[in-house]
N, C-alpha and C positions, 0 to 999 in steps of 0.2 A: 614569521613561520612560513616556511614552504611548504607547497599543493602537493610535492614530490611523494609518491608512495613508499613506507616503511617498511613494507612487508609484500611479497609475490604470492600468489595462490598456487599452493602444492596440493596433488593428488596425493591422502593418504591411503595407505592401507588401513582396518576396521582397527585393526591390534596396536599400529601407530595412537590413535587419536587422545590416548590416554595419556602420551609421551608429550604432546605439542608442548604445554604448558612450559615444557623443561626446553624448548627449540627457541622459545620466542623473552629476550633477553628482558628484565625489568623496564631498562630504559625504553624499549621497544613496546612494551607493553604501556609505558606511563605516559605516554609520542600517544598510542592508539586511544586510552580513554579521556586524554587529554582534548583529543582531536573530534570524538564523538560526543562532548559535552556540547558543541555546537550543535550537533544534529537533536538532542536530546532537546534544549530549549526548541529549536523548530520543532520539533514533533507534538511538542506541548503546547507550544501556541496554536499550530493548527488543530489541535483539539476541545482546544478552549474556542475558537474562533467556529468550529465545523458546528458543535456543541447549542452555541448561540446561532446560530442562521438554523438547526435544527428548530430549534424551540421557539424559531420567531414563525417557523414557514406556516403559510395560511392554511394548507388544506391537512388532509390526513396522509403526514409524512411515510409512513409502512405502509399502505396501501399504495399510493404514489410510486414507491418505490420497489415494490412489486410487481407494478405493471410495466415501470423501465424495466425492469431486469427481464420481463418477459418478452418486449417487445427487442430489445436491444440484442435478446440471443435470435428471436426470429428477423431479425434486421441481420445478423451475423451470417444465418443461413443458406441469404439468399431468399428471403421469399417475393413474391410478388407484390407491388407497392399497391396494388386494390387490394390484397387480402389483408396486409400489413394494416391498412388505415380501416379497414371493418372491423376488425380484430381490436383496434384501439378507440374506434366508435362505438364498439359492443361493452368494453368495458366502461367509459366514459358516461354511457346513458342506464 
């Protein structure tokens, strides 16, 4: 099987998108879900996998990962690496 792409990306218009269906041939369509069946097993295995390293992690996963998400947008910002590391001392203690 070839990596070669089946199909280009067209800018439709809103009134087009109902028509696509009829643009994109059987065989071209059966090339695509044929070819996403790969991605489909990966996306399951990493959920099975992501799933398990959740349920194993020591501490309190949603909290944890609350404090990334917060620190990770004020790490995005720009902010200052003293307030950045008080701000993550403050929540830690």
């Amino acid at each position: 099987m070839s990596s070669q792409p089946i199909w280009t990306r067209r800018r439709l218009q809103h009134s087009q998108i109902d028509d696509v269906r009829f643009v994109i041939t059987k065989f071209a369509r059966d090339r695509i879900l044929d070819c996403n069946r790969y991605d489909v097993v990966l996306v399951e295995h990493a959920r099975t996998h992501l799933a398990r390293r959740i349920s194993g992690y020591p501490g309190d996963f949603e909290k944890d990962l609350v404090l990334f998400r917060k620190l990770n947008a004020l790490f995005q910002q720009g902010v200052r690496i003293e307030d950045f590391h008080r701000i993550e001392y403050d929540a830690l203690t």
